[in-house]
Backbone as JSON, one array per atom type, in Angstrom:
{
  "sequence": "XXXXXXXXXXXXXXXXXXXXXXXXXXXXXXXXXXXXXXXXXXXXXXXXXXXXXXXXXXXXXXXXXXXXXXXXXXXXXXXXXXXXXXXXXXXXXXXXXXXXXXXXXXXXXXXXXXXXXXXXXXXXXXXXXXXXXXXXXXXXXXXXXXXXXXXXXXXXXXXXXXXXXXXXXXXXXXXXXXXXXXXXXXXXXXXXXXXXXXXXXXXXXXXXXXXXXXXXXXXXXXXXXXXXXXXXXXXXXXXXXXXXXXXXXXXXXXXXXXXXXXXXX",
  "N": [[91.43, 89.14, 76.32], [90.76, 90.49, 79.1], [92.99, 89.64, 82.45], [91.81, 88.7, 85.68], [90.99, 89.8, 89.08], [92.78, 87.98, 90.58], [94.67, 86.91, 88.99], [95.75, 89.25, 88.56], [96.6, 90.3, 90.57], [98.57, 88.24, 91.89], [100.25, 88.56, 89.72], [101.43, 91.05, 90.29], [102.01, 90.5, 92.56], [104.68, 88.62, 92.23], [106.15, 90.29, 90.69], [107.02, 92.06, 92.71], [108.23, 90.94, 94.29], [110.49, 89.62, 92.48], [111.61, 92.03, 92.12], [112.84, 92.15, 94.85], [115.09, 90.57, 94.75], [114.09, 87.9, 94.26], [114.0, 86.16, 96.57], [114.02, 82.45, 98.26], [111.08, 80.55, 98.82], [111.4, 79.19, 101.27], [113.13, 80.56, 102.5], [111.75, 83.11, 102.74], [109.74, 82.15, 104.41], [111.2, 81.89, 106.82], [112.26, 84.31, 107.54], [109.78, 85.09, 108.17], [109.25, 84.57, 109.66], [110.55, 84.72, 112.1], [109.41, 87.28, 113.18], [107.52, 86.46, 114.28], [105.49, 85.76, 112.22], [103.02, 83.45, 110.13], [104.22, 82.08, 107.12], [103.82, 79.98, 105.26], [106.08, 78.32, 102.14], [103.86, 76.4, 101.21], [101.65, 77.91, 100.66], [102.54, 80.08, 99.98], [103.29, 79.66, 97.2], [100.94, 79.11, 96.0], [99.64, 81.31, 96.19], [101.28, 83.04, 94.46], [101.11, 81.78, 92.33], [98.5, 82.03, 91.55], [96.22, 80.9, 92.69], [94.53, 81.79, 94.13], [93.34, 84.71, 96.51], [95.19, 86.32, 98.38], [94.84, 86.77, 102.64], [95.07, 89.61, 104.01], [97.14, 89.44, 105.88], [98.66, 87.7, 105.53], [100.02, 88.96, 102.92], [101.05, 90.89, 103.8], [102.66, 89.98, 105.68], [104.34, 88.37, 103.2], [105.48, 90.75, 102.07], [106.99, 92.14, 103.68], [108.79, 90.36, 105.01], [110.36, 89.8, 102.25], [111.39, 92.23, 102.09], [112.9, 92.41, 104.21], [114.9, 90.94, 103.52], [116.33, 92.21, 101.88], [117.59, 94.07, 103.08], [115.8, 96.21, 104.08], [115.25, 99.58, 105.48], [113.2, 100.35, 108.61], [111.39, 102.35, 107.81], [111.52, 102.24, 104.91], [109.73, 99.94, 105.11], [107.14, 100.55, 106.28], [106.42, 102.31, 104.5], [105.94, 100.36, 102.0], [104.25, 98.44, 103.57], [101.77, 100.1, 103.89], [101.37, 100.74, 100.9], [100.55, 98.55, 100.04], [98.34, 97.1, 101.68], [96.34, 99.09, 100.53], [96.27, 98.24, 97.81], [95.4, 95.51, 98.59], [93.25, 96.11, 99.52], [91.74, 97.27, 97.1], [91.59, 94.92, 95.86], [90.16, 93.16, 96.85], [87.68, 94.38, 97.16], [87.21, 95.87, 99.19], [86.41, 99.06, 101.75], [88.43, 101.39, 102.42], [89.33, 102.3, 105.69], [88.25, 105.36, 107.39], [90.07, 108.46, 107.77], [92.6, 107.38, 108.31], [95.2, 107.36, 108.4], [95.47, 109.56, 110.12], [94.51, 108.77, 112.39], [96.55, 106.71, 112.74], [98.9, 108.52, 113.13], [98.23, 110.15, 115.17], [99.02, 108.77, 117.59], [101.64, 107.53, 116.89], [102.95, 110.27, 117.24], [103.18, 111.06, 119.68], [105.34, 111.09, 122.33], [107.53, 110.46, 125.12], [108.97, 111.52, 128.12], [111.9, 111.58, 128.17], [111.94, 112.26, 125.81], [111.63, 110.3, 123.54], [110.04, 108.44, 121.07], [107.11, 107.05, 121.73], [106.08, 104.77, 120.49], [108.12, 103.96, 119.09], [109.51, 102.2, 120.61], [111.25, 98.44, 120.43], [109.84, 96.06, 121.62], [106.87, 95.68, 123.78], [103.48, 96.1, 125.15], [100.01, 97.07, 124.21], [96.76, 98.58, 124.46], [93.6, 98.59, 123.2], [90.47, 100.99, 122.79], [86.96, 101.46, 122.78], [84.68, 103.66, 121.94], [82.65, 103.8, 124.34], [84.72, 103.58, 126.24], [85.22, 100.53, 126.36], [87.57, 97.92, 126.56], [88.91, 96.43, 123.84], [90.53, 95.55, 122.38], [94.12, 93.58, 123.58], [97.22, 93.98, 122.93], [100.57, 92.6, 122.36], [104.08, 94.14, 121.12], [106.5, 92.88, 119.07], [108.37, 93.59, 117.17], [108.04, 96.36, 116.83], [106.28, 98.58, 118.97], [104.94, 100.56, 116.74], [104.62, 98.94, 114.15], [102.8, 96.73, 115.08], [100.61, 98.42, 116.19], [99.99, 99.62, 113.8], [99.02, 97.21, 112.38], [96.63, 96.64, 113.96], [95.12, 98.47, 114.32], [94.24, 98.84, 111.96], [92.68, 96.55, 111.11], [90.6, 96.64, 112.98], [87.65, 95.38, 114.59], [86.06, 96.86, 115.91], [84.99, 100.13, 116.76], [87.92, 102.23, 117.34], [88.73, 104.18, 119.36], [90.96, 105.23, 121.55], [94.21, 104.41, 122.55], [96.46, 102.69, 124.55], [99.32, 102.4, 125.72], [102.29, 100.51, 126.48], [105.02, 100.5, 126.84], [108.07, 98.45, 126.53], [111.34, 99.35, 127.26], [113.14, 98.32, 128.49], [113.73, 95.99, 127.11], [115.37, 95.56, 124.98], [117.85, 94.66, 124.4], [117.91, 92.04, 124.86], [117.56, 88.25, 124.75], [115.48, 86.59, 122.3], [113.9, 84.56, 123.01], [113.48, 85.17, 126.28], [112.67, 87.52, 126.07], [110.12, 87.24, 124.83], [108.92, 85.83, 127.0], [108.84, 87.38, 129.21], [107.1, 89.38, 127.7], [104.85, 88.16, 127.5], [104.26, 88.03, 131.01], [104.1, 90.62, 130.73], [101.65, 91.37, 129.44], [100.29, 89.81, 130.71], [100.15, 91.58, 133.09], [98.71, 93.67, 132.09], [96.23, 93.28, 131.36], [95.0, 92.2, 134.03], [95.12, 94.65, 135.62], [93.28, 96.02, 133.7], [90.88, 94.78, 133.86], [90.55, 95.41, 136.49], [92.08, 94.55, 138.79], [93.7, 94.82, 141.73], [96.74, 96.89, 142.6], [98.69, 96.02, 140.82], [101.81, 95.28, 139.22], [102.77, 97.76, 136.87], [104.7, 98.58, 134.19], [105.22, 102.58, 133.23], [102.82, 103.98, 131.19], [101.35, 105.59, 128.19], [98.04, 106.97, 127.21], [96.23, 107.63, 123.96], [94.39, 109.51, 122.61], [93.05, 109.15, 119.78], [90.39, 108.84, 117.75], [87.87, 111.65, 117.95], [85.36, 111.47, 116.53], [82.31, 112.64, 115.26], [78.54, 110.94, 116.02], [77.79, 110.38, 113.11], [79.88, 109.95, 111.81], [81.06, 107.62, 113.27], [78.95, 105.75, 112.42], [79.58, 105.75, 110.26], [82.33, 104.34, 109.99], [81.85, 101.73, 111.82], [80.22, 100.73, 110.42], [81.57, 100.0, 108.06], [83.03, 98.89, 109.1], [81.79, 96.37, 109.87], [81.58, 95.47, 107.35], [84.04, 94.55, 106.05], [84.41, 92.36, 108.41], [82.23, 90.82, 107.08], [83.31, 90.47, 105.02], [85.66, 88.54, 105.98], [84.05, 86.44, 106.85], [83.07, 85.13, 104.84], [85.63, 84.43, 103.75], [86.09, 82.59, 105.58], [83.67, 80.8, 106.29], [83.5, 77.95, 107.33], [83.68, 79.48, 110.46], [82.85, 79.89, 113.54], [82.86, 81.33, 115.42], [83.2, 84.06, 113.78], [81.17, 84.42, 112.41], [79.6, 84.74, 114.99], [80.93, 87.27, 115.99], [80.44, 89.1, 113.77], [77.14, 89.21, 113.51], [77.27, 90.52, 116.38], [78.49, 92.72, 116.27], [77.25, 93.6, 113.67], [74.94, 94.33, 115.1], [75.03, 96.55, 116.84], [75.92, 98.5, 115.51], [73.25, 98.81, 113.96], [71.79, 99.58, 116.01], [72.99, 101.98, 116.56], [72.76, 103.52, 114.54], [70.07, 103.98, 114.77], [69.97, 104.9, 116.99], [70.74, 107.57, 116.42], [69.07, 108.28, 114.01], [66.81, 108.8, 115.78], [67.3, 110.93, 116.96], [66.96, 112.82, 115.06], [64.06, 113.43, 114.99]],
  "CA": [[90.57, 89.13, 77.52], [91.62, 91.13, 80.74], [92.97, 88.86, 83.28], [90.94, 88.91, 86.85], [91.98, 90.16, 90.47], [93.13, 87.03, 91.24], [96.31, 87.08, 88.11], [96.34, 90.92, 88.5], [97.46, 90.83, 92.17], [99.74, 87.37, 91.89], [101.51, 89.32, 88.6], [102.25, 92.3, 90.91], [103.28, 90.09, 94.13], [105.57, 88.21, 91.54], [107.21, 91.59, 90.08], [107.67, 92.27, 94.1], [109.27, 89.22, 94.96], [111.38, 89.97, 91.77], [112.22, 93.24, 92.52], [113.37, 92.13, 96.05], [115.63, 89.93, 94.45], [113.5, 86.44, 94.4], [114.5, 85.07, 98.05], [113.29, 81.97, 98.16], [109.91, 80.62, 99.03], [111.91, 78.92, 102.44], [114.28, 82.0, 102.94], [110.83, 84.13, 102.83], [108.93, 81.91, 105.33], [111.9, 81.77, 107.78], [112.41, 85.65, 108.21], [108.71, 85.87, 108.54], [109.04, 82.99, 111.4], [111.43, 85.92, 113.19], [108.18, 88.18, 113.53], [106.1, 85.81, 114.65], [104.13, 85.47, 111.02], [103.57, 82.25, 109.72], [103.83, 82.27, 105.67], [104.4, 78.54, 104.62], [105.92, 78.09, 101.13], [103.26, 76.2, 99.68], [100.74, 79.06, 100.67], [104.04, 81.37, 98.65], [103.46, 78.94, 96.08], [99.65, 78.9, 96.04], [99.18, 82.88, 95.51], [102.45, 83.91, 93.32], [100.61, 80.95, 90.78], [97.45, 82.89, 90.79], [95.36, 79.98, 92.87], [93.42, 82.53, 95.4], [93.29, 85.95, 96.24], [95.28, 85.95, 100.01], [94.38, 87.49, 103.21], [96.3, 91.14, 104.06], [98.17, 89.49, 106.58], [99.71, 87.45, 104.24], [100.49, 89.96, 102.53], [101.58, 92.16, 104.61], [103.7, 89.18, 106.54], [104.85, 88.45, 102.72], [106.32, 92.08, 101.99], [108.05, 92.43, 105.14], [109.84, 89.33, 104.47], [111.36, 90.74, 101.4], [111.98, 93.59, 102.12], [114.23, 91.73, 104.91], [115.98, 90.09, 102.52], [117.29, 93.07, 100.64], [117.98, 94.92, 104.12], [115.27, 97.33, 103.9], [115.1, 99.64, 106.81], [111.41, 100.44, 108.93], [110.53, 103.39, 106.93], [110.43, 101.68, 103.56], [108.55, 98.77, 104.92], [105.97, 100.84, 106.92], [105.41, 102.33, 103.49], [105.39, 99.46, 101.65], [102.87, 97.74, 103.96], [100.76, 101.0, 103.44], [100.93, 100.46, 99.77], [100.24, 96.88, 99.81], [97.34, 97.26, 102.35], [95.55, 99.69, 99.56], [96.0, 97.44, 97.03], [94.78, 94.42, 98.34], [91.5, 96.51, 99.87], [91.59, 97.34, 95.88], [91.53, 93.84, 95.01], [89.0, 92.6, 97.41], [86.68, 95.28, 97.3], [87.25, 96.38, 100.42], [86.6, 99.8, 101.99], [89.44, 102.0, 103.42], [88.96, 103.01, 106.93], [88.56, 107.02, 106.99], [91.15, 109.14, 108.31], [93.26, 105.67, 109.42], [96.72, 107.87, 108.22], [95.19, 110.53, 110.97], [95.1, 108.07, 114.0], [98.26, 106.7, 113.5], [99.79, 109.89, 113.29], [97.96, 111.08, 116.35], [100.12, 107.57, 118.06], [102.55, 108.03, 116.13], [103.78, 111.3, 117.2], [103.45, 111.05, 121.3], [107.1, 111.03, 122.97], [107.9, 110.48, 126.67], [109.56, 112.35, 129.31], [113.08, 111.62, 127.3], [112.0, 112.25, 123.86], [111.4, 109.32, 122.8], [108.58, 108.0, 120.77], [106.31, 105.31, 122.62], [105.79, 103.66, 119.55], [109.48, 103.11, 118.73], [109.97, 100.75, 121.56], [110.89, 97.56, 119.92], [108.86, 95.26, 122.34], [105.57, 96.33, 124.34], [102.15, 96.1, 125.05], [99.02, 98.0, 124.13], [95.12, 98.14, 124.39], [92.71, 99.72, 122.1], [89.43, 101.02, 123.89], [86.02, 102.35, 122.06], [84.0, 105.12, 121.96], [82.54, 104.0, 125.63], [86.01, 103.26, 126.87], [85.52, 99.57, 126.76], [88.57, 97.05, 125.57], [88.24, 96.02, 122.12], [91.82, 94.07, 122.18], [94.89, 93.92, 124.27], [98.09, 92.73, 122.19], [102.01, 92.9, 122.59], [104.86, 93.94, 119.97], [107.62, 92.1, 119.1], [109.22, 94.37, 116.31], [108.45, 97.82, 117.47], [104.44, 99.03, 119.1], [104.8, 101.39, 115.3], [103.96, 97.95, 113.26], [101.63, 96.43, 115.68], [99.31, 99.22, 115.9], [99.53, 100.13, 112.56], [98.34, 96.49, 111.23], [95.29, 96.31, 114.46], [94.06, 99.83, 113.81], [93.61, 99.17, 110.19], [91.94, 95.71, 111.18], [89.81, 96.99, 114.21], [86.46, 95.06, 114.01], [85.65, 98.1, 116.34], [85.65, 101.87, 116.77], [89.01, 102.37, 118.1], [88.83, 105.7, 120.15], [91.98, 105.52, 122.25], [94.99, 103.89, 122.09], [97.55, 103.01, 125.1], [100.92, 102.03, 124.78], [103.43, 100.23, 127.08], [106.51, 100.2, 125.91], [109.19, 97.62, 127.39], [112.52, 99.91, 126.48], [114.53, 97.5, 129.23], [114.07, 94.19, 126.5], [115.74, 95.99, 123.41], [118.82, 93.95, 123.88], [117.35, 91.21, 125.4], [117.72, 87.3, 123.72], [113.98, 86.4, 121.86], [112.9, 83.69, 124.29], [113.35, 85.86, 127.61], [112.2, 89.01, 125.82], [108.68, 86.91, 124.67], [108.26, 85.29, 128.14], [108.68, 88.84, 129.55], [106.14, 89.89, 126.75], [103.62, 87.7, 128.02], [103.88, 88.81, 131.43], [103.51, 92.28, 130.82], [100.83, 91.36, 128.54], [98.8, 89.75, 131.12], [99.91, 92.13, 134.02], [97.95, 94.82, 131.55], [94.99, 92.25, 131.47], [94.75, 92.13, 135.25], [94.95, 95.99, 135.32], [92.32, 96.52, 133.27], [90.42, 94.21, 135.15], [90.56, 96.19, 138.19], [93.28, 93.91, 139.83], [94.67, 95.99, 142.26], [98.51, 96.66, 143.1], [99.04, 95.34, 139.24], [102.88, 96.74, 138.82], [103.27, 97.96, 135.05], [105.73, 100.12, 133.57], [104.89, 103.98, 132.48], [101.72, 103.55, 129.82], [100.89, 106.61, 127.75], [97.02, 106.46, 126.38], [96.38, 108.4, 123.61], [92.64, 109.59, 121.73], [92.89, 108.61, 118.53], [89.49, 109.42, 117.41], [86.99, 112.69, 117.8], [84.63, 111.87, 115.39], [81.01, 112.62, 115.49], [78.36, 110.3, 115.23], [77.63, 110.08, 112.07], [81.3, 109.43, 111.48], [80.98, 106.25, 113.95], [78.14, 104.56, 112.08], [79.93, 104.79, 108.7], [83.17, 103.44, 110.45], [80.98, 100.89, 112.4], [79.71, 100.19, 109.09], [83.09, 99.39, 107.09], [84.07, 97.64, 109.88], [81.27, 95.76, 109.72], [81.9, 95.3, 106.07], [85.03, 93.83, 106.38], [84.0, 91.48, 109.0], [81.68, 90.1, 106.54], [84.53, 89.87, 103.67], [86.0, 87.7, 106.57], [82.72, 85.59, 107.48], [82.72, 84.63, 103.46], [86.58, 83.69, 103.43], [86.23, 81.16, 106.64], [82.18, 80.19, 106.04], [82.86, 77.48, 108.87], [84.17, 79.33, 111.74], [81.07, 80.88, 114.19], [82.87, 82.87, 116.08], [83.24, 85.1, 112.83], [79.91, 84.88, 113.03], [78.46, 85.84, 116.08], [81.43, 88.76, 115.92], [79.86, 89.85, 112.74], [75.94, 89.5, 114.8], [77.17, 91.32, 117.43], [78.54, 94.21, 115.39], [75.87, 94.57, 113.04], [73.48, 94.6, 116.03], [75.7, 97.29, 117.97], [75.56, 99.34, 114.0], [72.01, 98.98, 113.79], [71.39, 100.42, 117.18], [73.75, 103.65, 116.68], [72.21, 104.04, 113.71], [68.11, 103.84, 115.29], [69.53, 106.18, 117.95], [70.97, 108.97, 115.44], [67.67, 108.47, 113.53], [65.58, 109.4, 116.72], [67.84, 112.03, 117.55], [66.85, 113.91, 114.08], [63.12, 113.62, 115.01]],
  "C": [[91.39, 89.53, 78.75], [91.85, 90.47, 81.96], [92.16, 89.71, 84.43], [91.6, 89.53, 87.84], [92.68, 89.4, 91.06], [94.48, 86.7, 90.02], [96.46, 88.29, 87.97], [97.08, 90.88, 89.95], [98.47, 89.88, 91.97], [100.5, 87.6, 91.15], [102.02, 90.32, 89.51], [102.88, 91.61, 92.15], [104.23, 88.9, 93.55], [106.74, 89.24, 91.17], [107.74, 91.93, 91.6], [108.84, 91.47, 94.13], [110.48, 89.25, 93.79], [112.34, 90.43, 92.01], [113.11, 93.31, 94.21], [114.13, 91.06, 95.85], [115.57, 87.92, 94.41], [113.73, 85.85, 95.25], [113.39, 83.71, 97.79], [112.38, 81.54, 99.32], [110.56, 80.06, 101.32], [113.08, 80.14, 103.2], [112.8, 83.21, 103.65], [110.21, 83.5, 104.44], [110.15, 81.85, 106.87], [112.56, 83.33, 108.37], [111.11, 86.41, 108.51], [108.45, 85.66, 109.85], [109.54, 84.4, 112.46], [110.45, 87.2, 113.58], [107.09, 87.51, 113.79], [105.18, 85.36, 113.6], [104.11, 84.3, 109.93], [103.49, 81.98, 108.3], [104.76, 80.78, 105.32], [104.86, 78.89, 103.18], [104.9, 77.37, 100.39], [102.23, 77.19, 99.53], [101.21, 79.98, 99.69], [103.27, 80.76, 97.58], [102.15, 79.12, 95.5], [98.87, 80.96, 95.43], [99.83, 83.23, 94.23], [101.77, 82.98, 92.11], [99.31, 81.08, 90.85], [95.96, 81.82, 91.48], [94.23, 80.77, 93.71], [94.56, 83.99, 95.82], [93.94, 85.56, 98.08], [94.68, 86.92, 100.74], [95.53, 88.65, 103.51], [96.91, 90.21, 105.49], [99.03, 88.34, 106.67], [100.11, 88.22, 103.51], [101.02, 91.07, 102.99], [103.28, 91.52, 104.93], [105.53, 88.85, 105.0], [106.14, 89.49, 102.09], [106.93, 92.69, 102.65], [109.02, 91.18, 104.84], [110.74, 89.41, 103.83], [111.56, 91.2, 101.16], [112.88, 93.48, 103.12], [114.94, 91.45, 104.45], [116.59, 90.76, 101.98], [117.46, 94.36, 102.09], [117.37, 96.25, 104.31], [114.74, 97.88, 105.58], [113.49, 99.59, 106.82], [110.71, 101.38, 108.14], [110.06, 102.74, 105.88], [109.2, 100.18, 103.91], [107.45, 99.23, 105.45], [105.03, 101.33, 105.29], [105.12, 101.59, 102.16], [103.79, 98.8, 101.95], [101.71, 98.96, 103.53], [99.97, 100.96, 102.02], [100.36, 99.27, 99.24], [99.02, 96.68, 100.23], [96.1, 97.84, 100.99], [95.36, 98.99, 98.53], [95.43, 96.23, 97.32], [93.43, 94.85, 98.89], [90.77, 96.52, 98.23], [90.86, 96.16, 95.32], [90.38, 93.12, 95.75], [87.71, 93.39, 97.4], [86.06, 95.94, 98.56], [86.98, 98.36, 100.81], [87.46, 100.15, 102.33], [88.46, 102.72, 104.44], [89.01, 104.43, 106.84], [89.72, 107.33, 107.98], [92.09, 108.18, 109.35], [95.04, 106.74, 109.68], [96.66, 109.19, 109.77], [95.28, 109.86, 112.17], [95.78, 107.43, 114.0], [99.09, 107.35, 113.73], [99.92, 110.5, 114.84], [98.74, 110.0, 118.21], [101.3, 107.62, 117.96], [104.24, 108.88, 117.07], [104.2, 111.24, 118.62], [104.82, 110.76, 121.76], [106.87, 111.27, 124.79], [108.9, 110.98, 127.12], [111.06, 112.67, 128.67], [112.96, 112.25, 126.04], [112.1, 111.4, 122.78], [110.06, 109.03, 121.89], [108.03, 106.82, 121.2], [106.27, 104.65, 121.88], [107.19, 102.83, 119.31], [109.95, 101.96, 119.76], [109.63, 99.54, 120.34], [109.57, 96.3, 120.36], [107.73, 96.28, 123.23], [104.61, 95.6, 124.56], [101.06, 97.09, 124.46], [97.6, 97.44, 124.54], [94.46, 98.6, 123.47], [91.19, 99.76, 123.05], [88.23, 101.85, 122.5], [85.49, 103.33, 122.64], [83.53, 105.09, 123.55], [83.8, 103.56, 126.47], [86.24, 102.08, 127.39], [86.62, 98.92, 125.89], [87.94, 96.69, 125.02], [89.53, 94.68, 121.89], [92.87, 94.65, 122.8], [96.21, 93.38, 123.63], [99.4, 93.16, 122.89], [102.57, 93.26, 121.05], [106.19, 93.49, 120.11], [108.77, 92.71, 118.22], [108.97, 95.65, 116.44], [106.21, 97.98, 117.72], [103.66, 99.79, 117.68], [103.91, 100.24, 114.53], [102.63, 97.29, 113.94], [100.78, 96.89, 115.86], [98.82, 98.93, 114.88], [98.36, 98.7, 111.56], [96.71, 96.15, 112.85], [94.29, 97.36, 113.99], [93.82, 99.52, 112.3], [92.74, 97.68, 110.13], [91.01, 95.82, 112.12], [88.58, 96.47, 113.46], [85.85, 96.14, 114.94], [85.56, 99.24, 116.6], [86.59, 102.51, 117.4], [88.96, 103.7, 118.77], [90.27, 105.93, 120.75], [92.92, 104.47, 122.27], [95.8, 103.68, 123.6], [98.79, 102.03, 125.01], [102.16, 101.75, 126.4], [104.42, 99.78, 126.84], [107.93, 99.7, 126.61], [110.62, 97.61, 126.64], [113.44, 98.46, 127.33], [114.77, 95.98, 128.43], [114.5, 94.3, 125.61], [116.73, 94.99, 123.37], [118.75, 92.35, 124.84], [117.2, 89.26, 124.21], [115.41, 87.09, 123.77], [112.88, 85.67, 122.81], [113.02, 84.06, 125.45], [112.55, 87.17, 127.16], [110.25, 88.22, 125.7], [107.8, 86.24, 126.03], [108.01, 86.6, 129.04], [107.32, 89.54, 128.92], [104.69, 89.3, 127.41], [103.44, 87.93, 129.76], [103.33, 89.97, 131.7], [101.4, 92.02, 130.12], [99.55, 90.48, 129.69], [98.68, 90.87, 132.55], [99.11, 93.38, 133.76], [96.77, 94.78, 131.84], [94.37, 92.84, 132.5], [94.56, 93.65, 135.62], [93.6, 96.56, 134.71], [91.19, 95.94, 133.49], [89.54, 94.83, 136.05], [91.6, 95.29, 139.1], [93.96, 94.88, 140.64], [96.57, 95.9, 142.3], [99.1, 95.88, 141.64], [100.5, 95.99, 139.69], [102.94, 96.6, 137.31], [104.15, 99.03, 135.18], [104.97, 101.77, 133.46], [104.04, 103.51, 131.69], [101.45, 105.63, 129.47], [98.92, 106.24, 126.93], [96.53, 107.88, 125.68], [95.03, 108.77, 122.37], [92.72, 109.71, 119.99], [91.87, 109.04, 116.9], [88.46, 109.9, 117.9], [85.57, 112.8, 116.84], [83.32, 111.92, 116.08], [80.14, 111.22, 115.27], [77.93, 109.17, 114.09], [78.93, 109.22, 111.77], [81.25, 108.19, 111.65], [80.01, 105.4, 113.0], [79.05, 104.49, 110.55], [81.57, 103.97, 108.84], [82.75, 102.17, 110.71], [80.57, 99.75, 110.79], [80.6, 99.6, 107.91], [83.52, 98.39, 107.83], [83.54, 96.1, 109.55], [80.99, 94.74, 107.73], [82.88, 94.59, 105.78], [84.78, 92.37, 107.16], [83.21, 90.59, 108.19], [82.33, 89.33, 105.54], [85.01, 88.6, 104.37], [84.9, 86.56, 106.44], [82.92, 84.66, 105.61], [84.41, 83.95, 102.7], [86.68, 82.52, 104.48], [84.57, 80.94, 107.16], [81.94, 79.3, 107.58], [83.39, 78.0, 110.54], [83.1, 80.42, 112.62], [81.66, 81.47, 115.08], [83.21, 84.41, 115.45], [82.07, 86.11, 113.02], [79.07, 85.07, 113.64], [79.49, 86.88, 116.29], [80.79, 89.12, 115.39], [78.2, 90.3, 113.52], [75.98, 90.74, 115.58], [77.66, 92.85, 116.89], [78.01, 94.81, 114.86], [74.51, 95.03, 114.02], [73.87, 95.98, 116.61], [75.58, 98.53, 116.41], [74.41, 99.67, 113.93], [71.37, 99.92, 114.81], [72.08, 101.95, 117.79], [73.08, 104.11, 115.74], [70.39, 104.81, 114.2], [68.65, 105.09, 116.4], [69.76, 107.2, 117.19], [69.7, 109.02, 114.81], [66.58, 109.33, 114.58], [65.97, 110.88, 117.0], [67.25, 113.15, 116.47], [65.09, 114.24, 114.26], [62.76, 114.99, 115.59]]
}
């Protein structure tokens, strides 16, 4: 009899954890602590023995962990997480977002006045804005703006259109607890900015369009997103601000959809 998704994924994030030389379950949760991501051992304990299917950012938080442990630079873990991401959409029955590898690229690639890439800043801020150019979410990064995009844009409960990016090069060598109190300034002097606060001061911001799509495109995005959101709503049943997100999304879906409909009349 063919084991389920739930001893098919904990056999492969066992052979990981193997293959990254078995750190243990307190070694794992204490280099996740150093990125901010909180992966208790008995939660470790609770997947790798096949008890529940986790969420991707456990899994994500997990495979960054040990891939710390065996000194793996950012490349292999960006494409780790990439591969890890696909598999657990696999295992949940999740959609992939369309052309997601296309708007991080189009982030990605942007470079400032030096030649730098905005993303590579270790610390930062960003925003994400939709299709009518309202905020959707405003976060900071703590290990480079590259990872922090990469895991909102692939969780966006909304149609990410544009992207901007403040990137705080002066905290690279900066100790953790001045660099994160710094972080949260910037992070609300963005806030206040977007606001309308006047006389805000911020750094340089680059903002950068992401996605062009038509749309049609938008409702079947809209529509994954909204798909997702529900996967959520059915792993935390009691928490209601899942669900009036979910509400307010499928209502905001329904009503792109009714206008493209009229439009074909």
């Amino acid at each position: 009899m063919r084991a389920g998704p739930v001893q098919d994924f904990a056999t492969e994030l066992r052979e990981f954890h193997l293959a990254c030389g078995k750190p243990s379950y307190p070694r794992l949760r204490d280099l996740a602590s150093r990125c901010g991501a909180p992966l208790s051992p008995a939660s470790i304990s609770e997947v790798l023995n096949a008890k529940r299917l986790p969420k991707l950012e456990f899994v994500l938080a997990f495979v960054d962990a040990a891939l710390r442990h065996v000194g793996a630079d950012e490349g292999r873990r960006e494409t780790e997480a990439r591969r890890w991401r696909a598999r657990w959409r696999q295992a949940h029955h999740v959609p992939a977002p369309r052309d997601f590898d296309t708007q991080l690229d189009r982030v990605t690639s942007a470079r400032d006045a030096r030649g730098r890439r905005w993303v590579s800043a270790r610390h930062g801020c960003f925003a994400l804005y939709d299709q009518d150019g309202e905020v959707v979410h405003i976060g900071q990064a703590d290990d480079t703006l590259a990872a922090a995009l990469r895991d909102h844009l692939l969780g966006a409960r909304a149609d990410v259109a544009e992207v901007e990016l403040w990137p705080a090069w002066w905290l690279a060598d900066t100790d953790p607890a001045r660099a994160a109190a710094a972080l949260d300034r910037l992070e609300r002097a963005v806030y206040q900015r977007i606001m309308g606060v006047p006389d805000v001061d911020l750094p340089p911001s680059t903002r950068v369009r992401v996605d062009h799509a038509d749309v049609d495109v938008r409702i079947a995005r809209y529509a994954e997103a909204v798909a997702r959101l529900a996967f959520e709503v059915t792993e935390n049943p009691a928490d209601p601000a899942l669900r009036r997100a979910l509400a307010a999304r499928a209502a905001h879906l329904s009503g792109l959809a009714s206008a493209r409909a009229l439009d074909d009349r």
